[in-house]
TORFI-757498 format. One record per residue (C-alpha): residue number from 1; z, x, y. Coordinates in nm, 2 decimals. Layout:
% TORFI-757498
<drenlo->NUM&up->Z&east->X&north->Y>
...
This chain:
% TORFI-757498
<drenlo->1&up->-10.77&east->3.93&north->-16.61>
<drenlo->2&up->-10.81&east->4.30&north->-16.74>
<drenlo->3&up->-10.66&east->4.59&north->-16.45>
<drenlo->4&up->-10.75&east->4.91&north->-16.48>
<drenlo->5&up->-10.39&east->5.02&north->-16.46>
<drenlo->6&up->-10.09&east->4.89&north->-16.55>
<drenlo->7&up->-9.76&east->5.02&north->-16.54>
<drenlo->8&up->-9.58&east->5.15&north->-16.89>
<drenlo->9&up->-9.23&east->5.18&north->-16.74>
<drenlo->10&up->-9.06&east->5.14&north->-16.37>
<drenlo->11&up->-9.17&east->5.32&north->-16.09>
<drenlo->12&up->-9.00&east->5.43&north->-15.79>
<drenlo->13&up->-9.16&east->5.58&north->-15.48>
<drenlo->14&up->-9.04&east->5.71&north->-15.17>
<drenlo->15&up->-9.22&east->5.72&north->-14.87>
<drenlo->16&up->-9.15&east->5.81&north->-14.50>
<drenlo->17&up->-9.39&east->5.60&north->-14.30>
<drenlo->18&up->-9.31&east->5.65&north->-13.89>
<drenlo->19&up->-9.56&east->5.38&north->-13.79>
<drenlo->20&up->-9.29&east->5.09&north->-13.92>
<drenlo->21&up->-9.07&east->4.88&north->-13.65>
<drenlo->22&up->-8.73&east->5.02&north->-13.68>
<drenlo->23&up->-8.49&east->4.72&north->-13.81>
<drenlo->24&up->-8.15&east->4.72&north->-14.01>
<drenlo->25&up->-8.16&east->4.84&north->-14.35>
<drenlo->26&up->-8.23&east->4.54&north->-14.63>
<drenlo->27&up->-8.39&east->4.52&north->-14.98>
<drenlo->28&up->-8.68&east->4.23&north->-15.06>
<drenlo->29&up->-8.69&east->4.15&north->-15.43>
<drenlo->30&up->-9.10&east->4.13&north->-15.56>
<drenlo->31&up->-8.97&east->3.85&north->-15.78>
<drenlo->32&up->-8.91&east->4.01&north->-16.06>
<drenlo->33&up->-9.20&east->4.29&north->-16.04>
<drenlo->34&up->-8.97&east->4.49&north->-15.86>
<drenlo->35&up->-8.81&east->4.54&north->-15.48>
<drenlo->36&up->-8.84&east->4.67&north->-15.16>
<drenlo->37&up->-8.56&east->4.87&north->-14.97>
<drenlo->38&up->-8.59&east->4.98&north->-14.63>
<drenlo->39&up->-8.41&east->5.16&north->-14.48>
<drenlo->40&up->-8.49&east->5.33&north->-14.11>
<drenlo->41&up->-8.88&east->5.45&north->-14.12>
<drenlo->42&up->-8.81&east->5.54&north->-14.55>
<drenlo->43&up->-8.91&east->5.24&north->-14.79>
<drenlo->44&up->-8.83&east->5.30&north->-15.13>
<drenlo->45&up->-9.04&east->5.09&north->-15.41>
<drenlo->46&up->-8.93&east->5.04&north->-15.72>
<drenlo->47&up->-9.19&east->4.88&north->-15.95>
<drenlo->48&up->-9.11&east->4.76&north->-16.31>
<drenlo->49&up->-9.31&east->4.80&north->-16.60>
<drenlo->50&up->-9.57&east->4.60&north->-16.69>
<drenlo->51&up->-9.72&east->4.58&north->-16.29>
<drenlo->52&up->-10.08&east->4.56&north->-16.36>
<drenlo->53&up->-10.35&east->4.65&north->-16.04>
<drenlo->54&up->-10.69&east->4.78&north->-16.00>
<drenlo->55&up->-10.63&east->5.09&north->-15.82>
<drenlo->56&up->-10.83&east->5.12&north->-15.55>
<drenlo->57&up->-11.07&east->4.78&north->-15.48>
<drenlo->58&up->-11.31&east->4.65&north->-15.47>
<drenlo->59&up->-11.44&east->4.72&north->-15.82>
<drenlo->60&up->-11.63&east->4.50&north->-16.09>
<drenlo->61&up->-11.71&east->4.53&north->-16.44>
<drenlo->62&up->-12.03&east->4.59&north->-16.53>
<drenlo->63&up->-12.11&east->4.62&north->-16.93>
<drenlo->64&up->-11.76&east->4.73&north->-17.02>
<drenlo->65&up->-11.74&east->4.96&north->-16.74>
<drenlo->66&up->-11.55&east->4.93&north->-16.43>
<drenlo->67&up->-11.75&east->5.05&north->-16.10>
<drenlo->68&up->-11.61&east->5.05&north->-15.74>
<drenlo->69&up->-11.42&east->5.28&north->-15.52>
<drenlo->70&up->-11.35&east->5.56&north->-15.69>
<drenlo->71&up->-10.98&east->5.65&north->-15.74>
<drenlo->72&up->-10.97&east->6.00&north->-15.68>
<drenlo->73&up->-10.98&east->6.30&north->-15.87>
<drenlo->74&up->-10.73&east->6.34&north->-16.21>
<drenlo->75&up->-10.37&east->6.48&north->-16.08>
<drenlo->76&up->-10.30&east->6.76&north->-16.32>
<drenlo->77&up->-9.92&east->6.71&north->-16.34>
<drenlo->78&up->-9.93&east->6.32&north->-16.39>
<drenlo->79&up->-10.28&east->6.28&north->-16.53>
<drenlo->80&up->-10.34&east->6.01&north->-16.29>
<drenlo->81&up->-10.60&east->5.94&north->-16.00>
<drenlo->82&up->-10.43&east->6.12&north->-15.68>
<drenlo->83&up->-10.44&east->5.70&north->-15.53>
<drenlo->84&up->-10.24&east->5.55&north->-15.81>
<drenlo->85&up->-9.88&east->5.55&north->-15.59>
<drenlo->86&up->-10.05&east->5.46&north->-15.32>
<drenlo->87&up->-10.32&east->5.18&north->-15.44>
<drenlo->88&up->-10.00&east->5.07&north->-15.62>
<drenlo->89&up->-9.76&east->4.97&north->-15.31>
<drenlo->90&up->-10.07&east->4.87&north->-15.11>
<drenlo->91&up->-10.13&east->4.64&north->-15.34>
<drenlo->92&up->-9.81&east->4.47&north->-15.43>
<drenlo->93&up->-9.73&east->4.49&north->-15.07>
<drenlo->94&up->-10.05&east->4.25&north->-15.01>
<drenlo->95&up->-9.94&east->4.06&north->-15.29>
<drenlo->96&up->-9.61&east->3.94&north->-15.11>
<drenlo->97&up->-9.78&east->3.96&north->-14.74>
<drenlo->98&up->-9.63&east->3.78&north->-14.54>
<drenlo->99&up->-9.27&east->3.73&north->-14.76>
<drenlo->100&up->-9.17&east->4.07&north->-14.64>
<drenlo->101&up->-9.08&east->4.22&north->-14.30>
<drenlo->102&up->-9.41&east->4.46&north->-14.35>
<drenlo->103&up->-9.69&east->4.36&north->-14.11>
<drenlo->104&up->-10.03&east->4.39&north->-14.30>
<drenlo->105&up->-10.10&east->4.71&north->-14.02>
<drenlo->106&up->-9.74&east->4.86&north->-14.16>
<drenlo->107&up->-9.88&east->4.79&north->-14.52>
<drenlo->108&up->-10.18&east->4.97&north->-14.46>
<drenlo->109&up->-10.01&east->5.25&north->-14.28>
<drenlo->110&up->-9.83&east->5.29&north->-14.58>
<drenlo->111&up->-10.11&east->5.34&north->-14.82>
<drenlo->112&up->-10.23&east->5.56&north->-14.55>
<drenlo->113&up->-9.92&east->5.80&north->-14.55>
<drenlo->114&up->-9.91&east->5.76&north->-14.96>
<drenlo->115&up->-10.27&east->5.90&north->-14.99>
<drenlo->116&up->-10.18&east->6.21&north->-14.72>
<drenlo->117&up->-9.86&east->6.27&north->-14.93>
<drenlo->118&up->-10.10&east->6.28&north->-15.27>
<drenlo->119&up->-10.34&east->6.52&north->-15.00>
<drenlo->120&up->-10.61&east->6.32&north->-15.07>
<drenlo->121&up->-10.89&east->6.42&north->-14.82>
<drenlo->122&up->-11.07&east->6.07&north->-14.77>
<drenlo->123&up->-10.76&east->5.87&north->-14.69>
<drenlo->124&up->-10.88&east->5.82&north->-14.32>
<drenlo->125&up->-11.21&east->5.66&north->-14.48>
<drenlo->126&up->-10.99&east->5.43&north->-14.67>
<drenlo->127&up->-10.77&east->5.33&north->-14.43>
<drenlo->128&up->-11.01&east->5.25&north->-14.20>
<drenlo->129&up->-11.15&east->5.03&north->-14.47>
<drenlo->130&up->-10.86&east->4.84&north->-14.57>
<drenlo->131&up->-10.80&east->4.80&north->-14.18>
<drenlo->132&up->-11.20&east->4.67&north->-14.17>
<drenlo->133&up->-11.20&east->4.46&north->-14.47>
<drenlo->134&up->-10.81&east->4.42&north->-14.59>
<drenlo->135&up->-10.76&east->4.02&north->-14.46>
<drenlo->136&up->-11.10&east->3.96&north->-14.62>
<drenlo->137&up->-10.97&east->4.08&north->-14.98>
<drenlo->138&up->-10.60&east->3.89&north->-14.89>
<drenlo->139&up->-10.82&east->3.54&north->-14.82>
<drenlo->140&up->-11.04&east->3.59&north->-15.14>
<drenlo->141&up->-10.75&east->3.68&north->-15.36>
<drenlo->142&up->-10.58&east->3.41&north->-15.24>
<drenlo->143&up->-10.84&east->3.12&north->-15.26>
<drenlo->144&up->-10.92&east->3.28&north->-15.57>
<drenlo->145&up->-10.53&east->3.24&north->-15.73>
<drenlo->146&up->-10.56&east->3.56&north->-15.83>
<drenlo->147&up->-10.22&east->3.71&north->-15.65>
<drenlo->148&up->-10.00&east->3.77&north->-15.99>
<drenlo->149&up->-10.07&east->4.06&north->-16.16>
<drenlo->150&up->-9.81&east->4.07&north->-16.46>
């Protein structure tokens, strides 16, 4: 399967997300895409090259072009959609749903705070849609076999 991004070298991301159950600090290993460490309402991702994700979803290709949600203007400083941290986590943290402490609400609270860190003005519309439609896209990914994306 072809993504529209993938990663060229590892990744680390900090967020402060104050919707996440307080527990004792720990670290979850993505296999070997990356980890997980959590510590008090920070998570810190670190995501190894060669991660490979669509961005934001649902998108399809349609004569060599990819058409979907749209990602977000270009970030001048990284050159990047303003989603691509946040689409990122959200979607490795579906990936491994339910293998981490993260409830799928803390997941999407996550891409929420991401997107308000980037200041990207629709992130309430997109939250609300992976709220809506997020255990739709986890049950289709998953009868699908389409959960590894390296």
């Amino acid at each position: 399967m072809n993504y529209k991004f993938k990663l060229k070298e590892d990744k680390v991301i900090y967020v402060y997300n104050p919707r996440i159950r307080m527990c004792a600090p720990h670290l979850f290993k993505f296999d070997n895409l990356g980890y997980l460490e959590i510590s008090g309402k920070v998570l810190k991702f670190t995501i190894k090259a060669g991660y490979a994700w669509d961005g934001c979803s649902p998108k399809v290709k349609i004569l060599n072009r990819i058409v979907g949600i749209p990602d977000g203007l270009i970030d001048a400083d990284t050159m990047l959609p303003v989603t691509h941290d946040s689409s990122l986590v959200h979607d490795i943290l579906y990936q491994f749903l339910g293998k981490h402490s993260l409830s799928r609400k803390e997941v999407d609270y996550t891409f929420y705070y991401l997107m308000k860190k980037a200041k990207f003005l629709p992130a309430p519309i997109y939250f609300l849609a992976v709220r809506l439609f997020g255990r739709l896209a986890i049950s289709v990914s998953r009868k699908e076999g389409t959960e590894t994306h390296k």
